[in-house]
PDB file of N, CA, C and O in Angstrom:
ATOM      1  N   UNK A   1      32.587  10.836  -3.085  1.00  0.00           N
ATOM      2  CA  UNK A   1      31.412  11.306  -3.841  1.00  0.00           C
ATOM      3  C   UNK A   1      30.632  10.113  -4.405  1.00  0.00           C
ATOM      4  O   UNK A   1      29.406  10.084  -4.507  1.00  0.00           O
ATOM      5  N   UNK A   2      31.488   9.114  -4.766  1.00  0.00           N
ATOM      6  CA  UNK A   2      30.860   7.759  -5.287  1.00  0.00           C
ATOM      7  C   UNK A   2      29.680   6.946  -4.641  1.00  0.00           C
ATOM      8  O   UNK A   2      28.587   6.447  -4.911  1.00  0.00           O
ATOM      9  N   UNK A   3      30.570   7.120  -3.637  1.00  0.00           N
ATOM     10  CA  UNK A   3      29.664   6.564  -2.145  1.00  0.00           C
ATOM     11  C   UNK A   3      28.882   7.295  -1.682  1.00  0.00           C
ATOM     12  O   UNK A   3      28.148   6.713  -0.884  1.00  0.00           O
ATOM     13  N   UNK A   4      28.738   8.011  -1.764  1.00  0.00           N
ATOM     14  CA  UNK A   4      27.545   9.385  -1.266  1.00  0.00           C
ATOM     15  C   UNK A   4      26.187   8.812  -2.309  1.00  0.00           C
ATOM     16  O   UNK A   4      25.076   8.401  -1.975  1.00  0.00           O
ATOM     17  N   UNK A   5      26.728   8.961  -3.510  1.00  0.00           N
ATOM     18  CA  UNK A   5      25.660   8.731  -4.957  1.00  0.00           C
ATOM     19  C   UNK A   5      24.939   7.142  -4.314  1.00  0.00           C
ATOM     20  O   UNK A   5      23.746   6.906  -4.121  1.00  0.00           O
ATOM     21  N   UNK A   6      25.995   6.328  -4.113  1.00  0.00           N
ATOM     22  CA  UNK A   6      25.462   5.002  -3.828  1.00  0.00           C
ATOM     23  C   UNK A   6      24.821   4.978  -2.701  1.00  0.00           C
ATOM     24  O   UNK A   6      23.846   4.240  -2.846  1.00  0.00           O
ATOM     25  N   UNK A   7      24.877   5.499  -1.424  1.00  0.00           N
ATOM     26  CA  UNK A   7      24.212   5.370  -0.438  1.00  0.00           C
ATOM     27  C   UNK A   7      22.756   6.299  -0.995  1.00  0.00           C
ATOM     28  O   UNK A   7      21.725   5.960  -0.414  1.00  0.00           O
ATOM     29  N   UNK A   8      22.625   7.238  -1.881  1.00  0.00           N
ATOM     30  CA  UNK A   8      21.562   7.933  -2.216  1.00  0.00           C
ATOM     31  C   UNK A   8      20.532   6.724  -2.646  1.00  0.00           C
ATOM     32  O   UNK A   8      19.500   6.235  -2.187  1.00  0.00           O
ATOM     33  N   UNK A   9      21.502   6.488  -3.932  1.00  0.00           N
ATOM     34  CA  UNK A   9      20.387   5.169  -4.770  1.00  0.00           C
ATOM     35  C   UNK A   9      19.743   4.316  -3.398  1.00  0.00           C
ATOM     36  O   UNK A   9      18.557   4.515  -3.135  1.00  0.00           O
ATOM     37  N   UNK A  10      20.468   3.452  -2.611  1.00  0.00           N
ATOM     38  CA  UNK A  10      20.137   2.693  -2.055  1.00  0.00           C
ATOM     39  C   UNK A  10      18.643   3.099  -1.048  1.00  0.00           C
ATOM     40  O   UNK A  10      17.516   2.603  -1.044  1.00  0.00           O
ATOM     41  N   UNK A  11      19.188   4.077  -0.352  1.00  0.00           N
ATOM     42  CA  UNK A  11      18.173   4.687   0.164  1.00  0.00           C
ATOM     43  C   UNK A  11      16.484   4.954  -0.557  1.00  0.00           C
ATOM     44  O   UNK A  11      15.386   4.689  -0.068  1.00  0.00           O
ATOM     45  N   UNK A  12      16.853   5.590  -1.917  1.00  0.00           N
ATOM     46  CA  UNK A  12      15.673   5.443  -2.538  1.00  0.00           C
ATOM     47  C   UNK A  12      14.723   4.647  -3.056  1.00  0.00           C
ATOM     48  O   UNK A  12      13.507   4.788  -3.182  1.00  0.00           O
ATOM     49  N   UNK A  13      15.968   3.215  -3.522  1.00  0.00           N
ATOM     50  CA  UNK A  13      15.405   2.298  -3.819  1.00  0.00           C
ATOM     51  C   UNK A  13      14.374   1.456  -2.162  1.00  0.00           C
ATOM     52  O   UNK A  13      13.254   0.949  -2.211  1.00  0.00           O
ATOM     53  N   UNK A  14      15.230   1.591  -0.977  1.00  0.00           N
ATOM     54  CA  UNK A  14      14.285   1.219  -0.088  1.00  0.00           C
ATOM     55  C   UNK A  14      13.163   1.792   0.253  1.00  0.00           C
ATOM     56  O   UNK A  14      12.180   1.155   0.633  1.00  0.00           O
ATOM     57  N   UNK A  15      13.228   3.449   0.115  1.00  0.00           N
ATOM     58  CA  UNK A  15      11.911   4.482  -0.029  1.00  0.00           C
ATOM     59  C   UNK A  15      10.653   3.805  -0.937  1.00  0.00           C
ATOM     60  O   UNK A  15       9.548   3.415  -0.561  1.00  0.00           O
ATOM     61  N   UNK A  16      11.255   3.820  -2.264  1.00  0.00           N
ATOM     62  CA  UNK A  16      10.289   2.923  -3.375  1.00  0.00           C
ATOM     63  C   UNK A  16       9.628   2.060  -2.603  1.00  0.00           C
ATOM     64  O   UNK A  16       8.517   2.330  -2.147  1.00  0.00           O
ATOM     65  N   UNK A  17      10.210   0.995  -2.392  1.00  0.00           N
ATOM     66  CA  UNK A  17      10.122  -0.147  -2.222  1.00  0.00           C
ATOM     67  C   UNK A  17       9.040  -0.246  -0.878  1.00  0.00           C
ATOM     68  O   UNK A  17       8.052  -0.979  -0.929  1.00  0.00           O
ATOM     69  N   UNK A  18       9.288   0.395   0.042  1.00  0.00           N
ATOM     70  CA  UNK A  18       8.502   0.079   1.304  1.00  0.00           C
ATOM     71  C   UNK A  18       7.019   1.354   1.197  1.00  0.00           C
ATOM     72  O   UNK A  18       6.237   1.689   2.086  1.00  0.00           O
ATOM     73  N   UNK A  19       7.101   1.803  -0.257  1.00  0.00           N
ATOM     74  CA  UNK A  19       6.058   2.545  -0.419  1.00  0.00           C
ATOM     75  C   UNK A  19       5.299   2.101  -1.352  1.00  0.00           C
ATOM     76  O   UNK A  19       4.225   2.659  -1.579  1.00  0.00           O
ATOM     77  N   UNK A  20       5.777   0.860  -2.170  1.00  0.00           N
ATOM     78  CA  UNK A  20       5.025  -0.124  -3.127  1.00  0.00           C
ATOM     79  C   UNK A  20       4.285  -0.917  -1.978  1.00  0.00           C
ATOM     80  O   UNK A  20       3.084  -1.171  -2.066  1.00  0.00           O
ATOM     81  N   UNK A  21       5.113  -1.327  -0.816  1.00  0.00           N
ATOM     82  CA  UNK A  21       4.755  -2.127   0.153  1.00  0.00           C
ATOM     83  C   UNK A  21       3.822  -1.557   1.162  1.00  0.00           C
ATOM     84  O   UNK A  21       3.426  -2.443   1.920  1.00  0.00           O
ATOM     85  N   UNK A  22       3.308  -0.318   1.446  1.00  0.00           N
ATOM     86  CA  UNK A  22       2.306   0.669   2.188  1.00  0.00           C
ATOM     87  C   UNK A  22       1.641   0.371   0.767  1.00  0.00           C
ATOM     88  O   UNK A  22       1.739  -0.820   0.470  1.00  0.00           O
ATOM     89  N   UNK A  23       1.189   0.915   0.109  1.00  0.00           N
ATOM     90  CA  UNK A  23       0.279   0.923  -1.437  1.00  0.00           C
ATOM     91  C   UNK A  23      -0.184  -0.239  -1.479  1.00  0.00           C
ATOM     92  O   UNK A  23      -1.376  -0.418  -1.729  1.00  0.00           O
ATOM     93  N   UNK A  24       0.666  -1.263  -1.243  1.00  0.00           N
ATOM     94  CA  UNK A  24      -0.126  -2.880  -1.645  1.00  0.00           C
ATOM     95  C   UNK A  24      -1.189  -2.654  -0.517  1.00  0.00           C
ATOM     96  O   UNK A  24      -2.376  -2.433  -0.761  1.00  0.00           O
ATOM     97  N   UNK A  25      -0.552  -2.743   0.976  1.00  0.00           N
ATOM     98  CA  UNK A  25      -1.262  -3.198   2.210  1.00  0.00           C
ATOM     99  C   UNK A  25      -2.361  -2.349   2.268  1.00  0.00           C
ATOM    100  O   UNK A  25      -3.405  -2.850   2.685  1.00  0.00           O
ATOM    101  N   UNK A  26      -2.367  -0.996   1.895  1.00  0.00           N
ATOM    102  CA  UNK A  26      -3.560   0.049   1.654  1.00  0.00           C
ATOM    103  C   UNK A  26      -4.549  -0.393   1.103  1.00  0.00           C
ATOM    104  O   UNK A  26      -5.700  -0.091   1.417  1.00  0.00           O
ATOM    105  N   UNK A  27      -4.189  -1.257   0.100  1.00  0.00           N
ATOM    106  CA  UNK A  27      -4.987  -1.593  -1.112  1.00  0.00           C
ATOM    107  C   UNK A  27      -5.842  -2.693  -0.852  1.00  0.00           C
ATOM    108  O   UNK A  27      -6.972  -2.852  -1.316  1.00  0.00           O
ATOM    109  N   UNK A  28      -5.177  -3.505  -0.015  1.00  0.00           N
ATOM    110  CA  UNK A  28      -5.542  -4.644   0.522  1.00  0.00           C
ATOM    111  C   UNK A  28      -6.658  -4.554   1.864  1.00  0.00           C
ATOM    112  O   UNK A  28      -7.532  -5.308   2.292  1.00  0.00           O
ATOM    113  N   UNK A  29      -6.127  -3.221   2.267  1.00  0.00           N
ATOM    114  CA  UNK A  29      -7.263  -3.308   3.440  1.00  0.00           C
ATOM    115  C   UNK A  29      -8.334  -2.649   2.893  1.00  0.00           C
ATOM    116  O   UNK A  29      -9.307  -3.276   3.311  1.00  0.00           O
ATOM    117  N   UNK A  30      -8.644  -1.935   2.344  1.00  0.00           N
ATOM    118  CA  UNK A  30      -9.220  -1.182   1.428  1.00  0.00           C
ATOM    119  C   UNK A  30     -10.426  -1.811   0.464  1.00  0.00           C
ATOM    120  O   UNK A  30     -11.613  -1.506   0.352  1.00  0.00           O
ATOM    121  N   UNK A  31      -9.533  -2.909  -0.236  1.00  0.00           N
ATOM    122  CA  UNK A  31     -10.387  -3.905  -0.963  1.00  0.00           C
ATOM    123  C   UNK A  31     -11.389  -4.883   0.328  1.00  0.00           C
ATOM    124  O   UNK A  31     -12.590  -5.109   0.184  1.00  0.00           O
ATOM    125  N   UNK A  32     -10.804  -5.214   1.184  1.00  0.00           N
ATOM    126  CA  UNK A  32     -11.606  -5.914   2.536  1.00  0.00           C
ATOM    127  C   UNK A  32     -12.837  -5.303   2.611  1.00  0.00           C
ATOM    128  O   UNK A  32     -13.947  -5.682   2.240  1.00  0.00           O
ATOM    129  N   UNK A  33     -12.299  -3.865   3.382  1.00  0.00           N
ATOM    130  CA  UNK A  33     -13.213  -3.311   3.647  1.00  0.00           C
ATOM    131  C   UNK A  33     -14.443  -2.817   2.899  1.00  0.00           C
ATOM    132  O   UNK A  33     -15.497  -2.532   3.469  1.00  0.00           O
ATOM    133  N   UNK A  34     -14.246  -2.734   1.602  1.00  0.00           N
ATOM    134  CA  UNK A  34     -15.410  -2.786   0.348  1.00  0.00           C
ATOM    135  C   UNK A  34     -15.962  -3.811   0.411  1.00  0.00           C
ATOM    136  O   UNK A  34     -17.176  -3.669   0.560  1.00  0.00           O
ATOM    137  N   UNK A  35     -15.409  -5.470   0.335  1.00  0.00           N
ATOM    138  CA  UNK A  35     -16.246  -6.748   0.395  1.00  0.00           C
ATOM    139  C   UNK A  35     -17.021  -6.881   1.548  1.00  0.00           C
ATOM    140  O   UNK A  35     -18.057  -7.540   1.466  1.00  0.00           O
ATOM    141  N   UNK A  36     -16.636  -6.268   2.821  1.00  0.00           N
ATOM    142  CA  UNK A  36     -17.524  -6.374   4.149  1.00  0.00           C
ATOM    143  C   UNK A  36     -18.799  -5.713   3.631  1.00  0.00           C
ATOM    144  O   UNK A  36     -19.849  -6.355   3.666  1.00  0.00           O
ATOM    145  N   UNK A  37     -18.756  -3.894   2.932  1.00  0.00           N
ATOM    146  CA  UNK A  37     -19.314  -3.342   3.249  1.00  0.00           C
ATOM    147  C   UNK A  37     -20.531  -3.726   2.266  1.00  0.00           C
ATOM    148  O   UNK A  37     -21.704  -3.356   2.293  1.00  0.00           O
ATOM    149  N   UNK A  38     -19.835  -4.617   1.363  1.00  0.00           N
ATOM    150  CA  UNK A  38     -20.917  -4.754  -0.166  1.00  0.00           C
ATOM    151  C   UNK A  38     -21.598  -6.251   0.408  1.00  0.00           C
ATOM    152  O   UNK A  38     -22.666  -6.605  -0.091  1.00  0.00           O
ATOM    153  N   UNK A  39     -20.914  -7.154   1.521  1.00  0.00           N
ATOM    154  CA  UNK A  39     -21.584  -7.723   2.065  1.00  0.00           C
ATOM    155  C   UNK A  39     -22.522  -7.941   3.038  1.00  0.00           C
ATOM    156  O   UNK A  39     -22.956  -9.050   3.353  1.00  0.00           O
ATOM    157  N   UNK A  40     -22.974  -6.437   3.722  1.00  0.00           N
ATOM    158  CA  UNK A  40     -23.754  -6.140   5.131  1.00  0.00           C
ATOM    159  C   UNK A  40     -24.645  -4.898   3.938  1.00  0.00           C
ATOM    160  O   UNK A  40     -25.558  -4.353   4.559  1.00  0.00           O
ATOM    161  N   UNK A  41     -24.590  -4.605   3.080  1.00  0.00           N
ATOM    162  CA  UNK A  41     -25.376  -3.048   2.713  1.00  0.00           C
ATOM    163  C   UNK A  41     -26.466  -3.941   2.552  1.00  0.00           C
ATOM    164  O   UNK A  41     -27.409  -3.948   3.344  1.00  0.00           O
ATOM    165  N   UNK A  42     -26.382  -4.778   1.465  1.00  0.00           N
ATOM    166  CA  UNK A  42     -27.952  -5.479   0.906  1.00  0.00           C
ATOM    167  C   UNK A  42     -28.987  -5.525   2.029  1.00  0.00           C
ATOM    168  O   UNK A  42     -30.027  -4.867   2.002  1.00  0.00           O
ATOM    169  N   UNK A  43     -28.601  -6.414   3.094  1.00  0.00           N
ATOM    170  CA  UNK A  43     -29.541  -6.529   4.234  1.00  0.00           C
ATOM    171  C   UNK A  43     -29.970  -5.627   5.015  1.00  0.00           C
ATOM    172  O   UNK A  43     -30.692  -5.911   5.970  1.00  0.00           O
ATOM    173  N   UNK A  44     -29.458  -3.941   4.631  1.00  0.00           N
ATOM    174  CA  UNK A  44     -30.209  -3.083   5.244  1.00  0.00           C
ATOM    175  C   UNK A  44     -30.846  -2.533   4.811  1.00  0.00           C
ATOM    176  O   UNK A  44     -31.784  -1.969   5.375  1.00  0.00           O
ATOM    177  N   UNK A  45     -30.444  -2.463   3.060  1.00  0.00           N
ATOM    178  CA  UNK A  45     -31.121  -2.107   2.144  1.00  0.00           C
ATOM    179  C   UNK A  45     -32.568  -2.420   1.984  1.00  0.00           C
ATOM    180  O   UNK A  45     -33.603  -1.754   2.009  1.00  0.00           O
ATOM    181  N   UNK A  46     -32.208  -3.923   1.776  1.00  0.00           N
ATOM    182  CA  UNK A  46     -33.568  -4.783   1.921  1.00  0.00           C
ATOM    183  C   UNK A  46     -34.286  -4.703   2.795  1.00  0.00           C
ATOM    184  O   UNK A  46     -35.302  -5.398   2.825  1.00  0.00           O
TER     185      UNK A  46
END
């Protein structure tokens, strides 16, 4: 049962973890893609 609990934690903690790590990279492409878009709008604007 000990080991059951511990393989749970572990598991979740890698769940967390590689979903902090999707969230960053989201964030990151995300933020890009705003600086492209805030860098090409003006000149059509204009």
């Amino acid at each position: 049962m000990k080991m059951l609990i511990k393989l749970g934690s572990v598991i979740f903690a890698a769940v967390l973890l590689s979903g902090c790590l999707v969230t960053s990279v989201v964030g990151g492409v995300v933020g890009t893609a705003v600086d492209v878009v805030d860098a090409v709008t003006p000149d059509i604007v204009d």
